[in-house]
N, C-alpha and C positions, 0 to 999 in steps of 0.2 A: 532714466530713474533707476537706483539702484535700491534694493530692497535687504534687509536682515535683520534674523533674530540677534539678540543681544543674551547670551543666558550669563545670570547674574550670584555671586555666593554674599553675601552678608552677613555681618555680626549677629550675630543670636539676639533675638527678637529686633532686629531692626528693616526687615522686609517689606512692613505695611509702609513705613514711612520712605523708604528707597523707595518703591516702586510711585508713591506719590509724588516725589520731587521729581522722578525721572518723567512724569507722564506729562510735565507741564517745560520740557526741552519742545524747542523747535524740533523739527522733522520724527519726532515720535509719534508713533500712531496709536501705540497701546503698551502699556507697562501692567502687569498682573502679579500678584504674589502669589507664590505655586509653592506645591510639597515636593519634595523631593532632591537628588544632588544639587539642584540649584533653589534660588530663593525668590528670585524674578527673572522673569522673561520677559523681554521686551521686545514687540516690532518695530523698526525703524526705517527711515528711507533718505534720501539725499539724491542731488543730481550726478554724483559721480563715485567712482568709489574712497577716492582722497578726501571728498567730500564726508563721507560717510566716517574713514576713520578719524577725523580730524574731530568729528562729533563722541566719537566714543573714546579719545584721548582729553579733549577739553574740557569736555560738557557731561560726560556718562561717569567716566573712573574718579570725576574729583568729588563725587555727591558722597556727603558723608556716610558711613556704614559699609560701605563697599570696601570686601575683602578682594573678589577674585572676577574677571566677567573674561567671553567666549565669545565671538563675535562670528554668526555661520551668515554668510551673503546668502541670497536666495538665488538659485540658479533656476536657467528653464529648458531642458534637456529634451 
């Protein structure tokens, strides 16, 4: 299982509603709307990591208001 945050930029005021639609994708675990350089963070996970981008190319970047997203995998060092 691979695990990663998703940090997210959005159109000005449209945060609360990103972070809603993204919380009801398959393999998201948590989507929150946050202050700061980005406008949501979301946790996400998948079984693989092609897995994972193929969720944040299909499923994450097409929801509407999404300007810009960052995608950090979780490592375990």
């Amino acid at each position: 299982m691979v695990q990663a945050y998703i940090l997210i930029q959005t159109e000005v005021g449209k945060a609360s509603t990103v972070a809603d639609v993204i919380a009801k994708i398959p393999g998201v675990i948590q989507a929150e709307d946050v202050t700061g350089p980005y406008d949501v963070i979301v946790r996400a996970q998948a079984d693989t990591v092609d897995d994972l981008g193929r969720m944040v190319v299909a499923r994450v970047q097409q929801v509407e208001g999404i300007t810009r997203t960052l995608t950090c995998p979780v490592v375990h060092i």
